[in-house]
C-alpha positions in Angstrom: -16.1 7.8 -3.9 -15.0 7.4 -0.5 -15.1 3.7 0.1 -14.5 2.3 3.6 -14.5 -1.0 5.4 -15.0 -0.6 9.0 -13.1 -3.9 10.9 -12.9 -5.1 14.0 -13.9 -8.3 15.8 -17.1 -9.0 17.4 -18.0 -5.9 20.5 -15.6 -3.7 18.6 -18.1 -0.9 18.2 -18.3 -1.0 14.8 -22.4 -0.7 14.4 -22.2 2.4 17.1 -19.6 4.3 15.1 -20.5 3.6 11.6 -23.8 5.2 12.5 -21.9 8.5 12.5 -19.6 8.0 9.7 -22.4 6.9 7.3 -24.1 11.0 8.6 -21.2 12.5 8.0 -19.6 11.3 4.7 -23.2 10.8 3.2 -22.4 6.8 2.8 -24.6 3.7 2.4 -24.4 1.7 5.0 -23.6 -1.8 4.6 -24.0 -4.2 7.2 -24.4 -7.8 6.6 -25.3 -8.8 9.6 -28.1 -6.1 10.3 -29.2 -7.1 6.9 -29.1 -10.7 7.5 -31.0 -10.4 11.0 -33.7 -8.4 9.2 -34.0 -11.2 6.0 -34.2 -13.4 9.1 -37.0 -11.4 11.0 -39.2 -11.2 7.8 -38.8 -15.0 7.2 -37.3 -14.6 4.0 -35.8 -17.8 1.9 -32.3 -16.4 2.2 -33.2 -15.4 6.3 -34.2 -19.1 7.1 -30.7 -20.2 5.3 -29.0 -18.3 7.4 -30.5 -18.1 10.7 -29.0 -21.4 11.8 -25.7 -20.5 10.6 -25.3 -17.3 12.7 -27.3 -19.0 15.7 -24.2 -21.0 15.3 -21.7 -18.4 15.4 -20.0 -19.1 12.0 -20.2 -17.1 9.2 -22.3 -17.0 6.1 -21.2 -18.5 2.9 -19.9 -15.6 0.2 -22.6 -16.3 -2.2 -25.6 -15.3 -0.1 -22.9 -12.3 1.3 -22.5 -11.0 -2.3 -26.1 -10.9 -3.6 -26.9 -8.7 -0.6 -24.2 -6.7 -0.9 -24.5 -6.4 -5.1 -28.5 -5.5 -4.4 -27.6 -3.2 -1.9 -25.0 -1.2 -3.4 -27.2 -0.4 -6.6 -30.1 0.7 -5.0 -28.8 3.6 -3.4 -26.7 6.8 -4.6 -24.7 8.6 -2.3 -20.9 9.8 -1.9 -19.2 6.3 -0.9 -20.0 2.8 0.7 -19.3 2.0 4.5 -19.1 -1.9 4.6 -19.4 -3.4 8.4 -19.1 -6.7 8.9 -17.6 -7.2 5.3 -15.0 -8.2 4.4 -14.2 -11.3 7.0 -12.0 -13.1 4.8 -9.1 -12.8 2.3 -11.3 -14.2 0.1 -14.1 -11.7 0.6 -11.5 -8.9 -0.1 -11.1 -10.4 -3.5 -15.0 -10.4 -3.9 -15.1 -7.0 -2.8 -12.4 -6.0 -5.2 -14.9 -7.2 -7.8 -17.9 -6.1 -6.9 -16.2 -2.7 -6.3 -14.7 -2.5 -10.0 -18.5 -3.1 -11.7 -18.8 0.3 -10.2 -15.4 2.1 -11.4 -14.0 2.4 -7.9 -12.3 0.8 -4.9 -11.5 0.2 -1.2 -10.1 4.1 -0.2 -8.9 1.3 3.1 -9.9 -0.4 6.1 -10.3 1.4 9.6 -9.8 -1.1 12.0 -10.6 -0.9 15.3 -8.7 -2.0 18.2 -9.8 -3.8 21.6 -8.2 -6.3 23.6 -10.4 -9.7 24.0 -11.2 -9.1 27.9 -12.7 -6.0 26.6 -14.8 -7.6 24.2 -16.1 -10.5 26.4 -16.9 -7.9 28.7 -19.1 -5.6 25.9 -20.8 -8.5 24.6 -21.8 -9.9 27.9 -23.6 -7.2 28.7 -24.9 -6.6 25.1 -26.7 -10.2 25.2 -28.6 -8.6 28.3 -30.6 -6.3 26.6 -29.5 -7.3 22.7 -32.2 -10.5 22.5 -29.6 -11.6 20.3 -28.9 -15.5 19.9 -25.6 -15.4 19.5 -25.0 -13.3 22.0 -24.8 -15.6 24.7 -20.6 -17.2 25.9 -20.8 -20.1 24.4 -21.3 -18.5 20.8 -19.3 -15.6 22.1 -16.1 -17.0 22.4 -16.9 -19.5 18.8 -17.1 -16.2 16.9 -13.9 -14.6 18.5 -12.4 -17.5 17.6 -13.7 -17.5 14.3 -12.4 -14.1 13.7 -8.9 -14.8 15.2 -8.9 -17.8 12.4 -10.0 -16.1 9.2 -10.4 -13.0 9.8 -7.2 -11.5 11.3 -5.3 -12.6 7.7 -7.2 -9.3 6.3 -4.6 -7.4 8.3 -1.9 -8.2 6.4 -3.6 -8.1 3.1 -4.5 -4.3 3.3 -1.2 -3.7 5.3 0.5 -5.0 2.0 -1.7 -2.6 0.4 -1.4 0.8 2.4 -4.6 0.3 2.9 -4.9 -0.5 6.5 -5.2 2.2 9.9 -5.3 1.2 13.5 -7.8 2.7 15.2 -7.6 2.3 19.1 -11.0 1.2 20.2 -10.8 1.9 23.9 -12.6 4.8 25.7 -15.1 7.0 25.1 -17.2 7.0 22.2 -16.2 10.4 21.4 -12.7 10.0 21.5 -13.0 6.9 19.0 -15.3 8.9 16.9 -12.5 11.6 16.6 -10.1 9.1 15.9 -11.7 8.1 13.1 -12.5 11.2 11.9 -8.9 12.7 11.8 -7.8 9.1 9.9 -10.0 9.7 6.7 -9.5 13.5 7.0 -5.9 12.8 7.1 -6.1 9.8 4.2 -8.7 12.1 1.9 -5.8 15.4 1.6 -3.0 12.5 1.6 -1.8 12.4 -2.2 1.4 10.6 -3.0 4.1 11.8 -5.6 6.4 9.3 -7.2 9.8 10.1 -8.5 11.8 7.6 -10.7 15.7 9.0 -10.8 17.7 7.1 -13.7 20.7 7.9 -15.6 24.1 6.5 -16.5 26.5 4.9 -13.7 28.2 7.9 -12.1 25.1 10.4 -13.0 24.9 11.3 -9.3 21.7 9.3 -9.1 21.6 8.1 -5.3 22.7 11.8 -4.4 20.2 13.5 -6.1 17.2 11.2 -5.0 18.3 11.3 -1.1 17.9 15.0 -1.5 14.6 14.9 -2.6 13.8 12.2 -0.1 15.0 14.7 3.2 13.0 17.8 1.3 9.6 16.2 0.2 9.3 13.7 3.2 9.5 10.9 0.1 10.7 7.1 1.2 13.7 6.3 -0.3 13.9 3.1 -2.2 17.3 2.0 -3.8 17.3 -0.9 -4.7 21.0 -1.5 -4.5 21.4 -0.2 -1.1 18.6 -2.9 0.4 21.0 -5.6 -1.8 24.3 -4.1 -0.1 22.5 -4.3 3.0 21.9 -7.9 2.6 25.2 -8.7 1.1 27.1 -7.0 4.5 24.6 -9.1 6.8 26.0 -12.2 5.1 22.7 -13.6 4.5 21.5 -16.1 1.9 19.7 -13.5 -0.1 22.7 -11.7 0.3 25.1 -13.9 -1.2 22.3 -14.2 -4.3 23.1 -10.5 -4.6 26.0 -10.7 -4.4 26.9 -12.7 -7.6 24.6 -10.8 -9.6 26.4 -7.6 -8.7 29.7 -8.6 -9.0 29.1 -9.5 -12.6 27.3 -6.1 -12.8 24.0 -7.8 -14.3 20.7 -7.3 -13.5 19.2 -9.6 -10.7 15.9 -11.4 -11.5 12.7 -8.8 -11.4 10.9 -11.2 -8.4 13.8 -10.1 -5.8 13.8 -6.0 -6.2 9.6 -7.1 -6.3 9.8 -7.8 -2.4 12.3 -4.9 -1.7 10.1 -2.3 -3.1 6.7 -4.3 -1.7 8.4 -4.0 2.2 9.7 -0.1 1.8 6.2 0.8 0.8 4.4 -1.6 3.3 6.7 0.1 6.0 6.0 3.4 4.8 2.6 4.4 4.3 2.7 7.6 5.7 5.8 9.6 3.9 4.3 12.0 0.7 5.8 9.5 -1.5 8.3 7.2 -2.9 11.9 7.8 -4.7 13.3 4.9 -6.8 17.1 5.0 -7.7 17.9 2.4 -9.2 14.7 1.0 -10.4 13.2 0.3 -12.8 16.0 -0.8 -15.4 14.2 -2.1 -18.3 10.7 -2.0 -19.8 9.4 -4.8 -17.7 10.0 -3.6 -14.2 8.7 -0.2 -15.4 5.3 -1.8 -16.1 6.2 -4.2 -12.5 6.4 -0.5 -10.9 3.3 0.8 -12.1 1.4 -2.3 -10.7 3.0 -2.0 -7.5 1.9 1.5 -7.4 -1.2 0.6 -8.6 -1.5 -1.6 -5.1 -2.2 1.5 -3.5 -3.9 3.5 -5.9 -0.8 5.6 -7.2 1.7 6.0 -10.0 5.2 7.6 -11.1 4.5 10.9 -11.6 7.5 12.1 -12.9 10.7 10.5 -14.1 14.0 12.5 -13.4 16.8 11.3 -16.0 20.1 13.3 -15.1 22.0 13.8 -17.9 26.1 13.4 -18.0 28.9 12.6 -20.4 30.6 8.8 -20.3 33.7 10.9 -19.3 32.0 12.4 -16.7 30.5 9.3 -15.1 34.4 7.6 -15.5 35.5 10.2 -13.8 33.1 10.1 -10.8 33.4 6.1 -10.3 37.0 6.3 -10.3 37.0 8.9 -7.7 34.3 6.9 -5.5 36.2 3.5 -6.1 39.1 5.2 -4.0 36.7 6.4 -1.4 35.1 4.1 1.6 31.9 4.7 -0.6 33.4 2.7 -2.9 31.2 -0.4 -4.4 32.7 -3.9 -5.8 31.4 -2.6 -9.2 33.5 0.7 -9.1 36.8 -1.5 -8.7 37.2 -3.2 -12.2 36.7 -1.7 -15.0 35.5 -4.2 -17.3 32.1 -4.1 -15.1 31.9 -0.9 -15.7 32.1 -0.2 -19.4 29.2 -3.3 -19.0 27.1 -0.7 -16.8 27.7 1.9 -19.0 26.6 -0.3 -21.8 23.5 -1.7 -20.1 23.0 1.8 -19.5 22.9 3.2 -23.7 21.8 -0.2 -24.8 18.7 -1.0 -22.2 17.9 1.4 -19.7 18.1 4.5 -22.0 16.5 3.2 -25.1 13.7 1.1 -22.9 13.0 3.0 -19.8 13.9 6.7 -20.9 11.3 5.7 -23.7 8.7 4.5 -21.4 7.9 7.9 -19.6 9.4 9.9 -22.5 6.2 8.6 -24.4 3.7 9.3 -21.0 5.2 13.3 -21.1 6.8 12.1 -17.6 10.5 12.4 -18.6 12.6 15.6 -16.8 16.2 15.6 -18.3 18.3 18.0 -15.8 21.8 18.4 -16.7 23.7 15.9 -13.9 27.2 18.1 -14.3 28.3 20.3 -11.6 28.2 20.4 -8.0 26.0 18.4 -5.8 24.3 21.6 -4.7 24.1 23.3 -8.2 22.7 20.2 -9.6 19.8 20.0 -6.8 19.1 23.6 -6.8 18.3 22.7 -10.4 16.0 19.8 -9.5 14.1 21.4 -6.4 13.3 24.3 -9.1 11.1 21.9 -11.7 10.0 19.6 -9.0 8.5 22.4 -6.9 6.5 23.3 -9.9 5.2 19.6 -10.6 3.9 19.3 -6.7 2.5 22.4 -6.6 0.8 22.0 -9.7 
């Protein structure tokens, strides 16, 4: 089902363009406030409860929202749900997340539409000329901008954290918008992501391998010991936390690499999918990975373990531990027999199991060149995406 929420404050022109979208996509049309006005026209108990409230400019409380929603939804059958006007609050996202689950399905996002608050004074001015509408009059006007600056503008950063959330420039013709919008769910509907989890032993050629498959398949690269370096080299407080996690070699608590991977793929919605080196490293931040990836209605497709011999891997860190690509880790060698072993006694036998037992595991000989060893890679994995 294609399942859309159509935002935007008050004079947006969300009524004029969802009239287009419902046509086109075959969608039923939600709009709690053209349903309100018309329970409120027919003198209906749940119109007189809230005909003072929106005379008001203030919104309706959640439970009359959801039982028109909930009786709306199963009464028609078509290809997807537009929902205008809904939801105005975090809390309505979670109610929508609900009420969307009793039907097997989801948010696909939000289109939000864009127009500066001149703009909107301006449009709804003019509307209250012809509209008959009480609340459109300036009074009202400016309480419900106001209203939807206070809660409703936090439902930006919820669907952003989500990759669910497109900017839509609501300015100009109604054409133009139209084809904005248009292009934005085209684009979103042949937009499928493909998620690569590289692991193998310290010295496996790891962080090589995944760049390359980053630069090739337009995939964001997430390492999580880069973003730590990063942090460590800034000298910030988070950075010094790093800092003595990594020094010792150990792994640093699962809530920290949480937010890393959260802000890569909040920042990244539009790349063909994510690369993780370096994470996950035991069972639990496998399953943390597949709920993060869950977020946005994706998973790891395929896990990429390159495979090398201890001798190999002590020959490759000692070689980069005399390089300026040299980490703290690579300079004593206690830490890294401890890597090594975290490697055979955790990551292996946990995570290797994980997605060995899901048919997700690729083992690809990690010996050789850099360029042998990709051509290698690019050869299976050009199979899997096409596929």
């Amino acid at each position: 089902m294609l399942n859309i929420a159509l935002f935007g404050p008050p004079g947006a022109g969300k009524g004029t363009q969802s009239k287009y979208l419902v046509e086109k996509y075959n969608l039923t049309y939600i709009s709690t406030g053209d349903i309100l006005r018309k329970e409120i026209a027919n003198g209906t108990e749940l119109g007189k409860a809230a005909k003072d409230i929106i005379a008001g400019g203030h919104l309706v409380s959640d439970d009359l929202i959801v039982k028109i929603i909930e009786k709306r939804i199963t009464s028609e059958n078509k290809d997807g749900i537009l929902f205008d006007g809904f939801p105005r609050t975090v809390v309505q996202a979670y109610i929508l997340d609900g009420l969307l689950i009793k039907l097997n399905t989801s948010l696909t996002f939000m289109l939000s539409l864009e127009v500066p608050k001149d703009e909107l004074v301006t449009r709804l001015v003019e509307r209250g000329k012809s509209s008959g509408r009480a609340d459109d009059n300036m009074e009202v006007i400016q309480k419900r901008l106001t209203e939807y600056e206070d809660k409703t503008l936090p439902l930006i950063d919820f669907y952003k954290e989500r990759g669910k959330y497109i900017s839509i420039n609501g300015v100009g013709d109604i054409s133009d918008i139209t084809k904005l919008l248009n292009n934005a769910i085209e684009t979103t509907l042949k937009h499928t992501f493909f998620n690569i989890v590289v692991t193998g032993k310290p010295g496996s050629g790891r962080g090589t391998q995944a760049k390359k498959l980053a630069q090739k398949y337009n995939l964001a690269y997430i390492s999580t010991g880069k973003i730590m370096r990063q942090e460590i080299a800034s000298g910030s407080e988070i950075g010094l936390t790093y800092k003595g996690y990594m020094d010792r070699g150990d792994l640093v608590p699962d809530e920290l690499p949480i937010r890393m991977i959260e802000r890569v793929i909040r920042d990244n919605p539009h790349v063909n999918g994510y690369v993780f080196k370096g994470f996950p490293r035991s069972l639990v931040q496998a399953y943390i990975l597949d709920g993060l990836l869950k977020k946005i209605d994706s998973k790891v497709d395929l896990a990429l373990e390159l495979d090398t011999s201890t001798l190999t891997a002590l020959k490759r860190l000692s070689g980069r531990s005399k390089t300026e690509k040299a980490r703290p880790y690579d300079l004593n060698t206690d830490v890294i027999i401890h890597r090594l072993e975290e490697w055979e006694d955790t990551i292996k036998k946990d995570v290797s199991t994980f997605y060995s037992n899901q048919n997700k595991i690729l083992h690809v000989d990690g010996s050789g060149e850099d360029e042998e060893v990709f051509a290698k890679i690019d050869k299976e994995i050009s199979k899997l995406i096409k596929h």
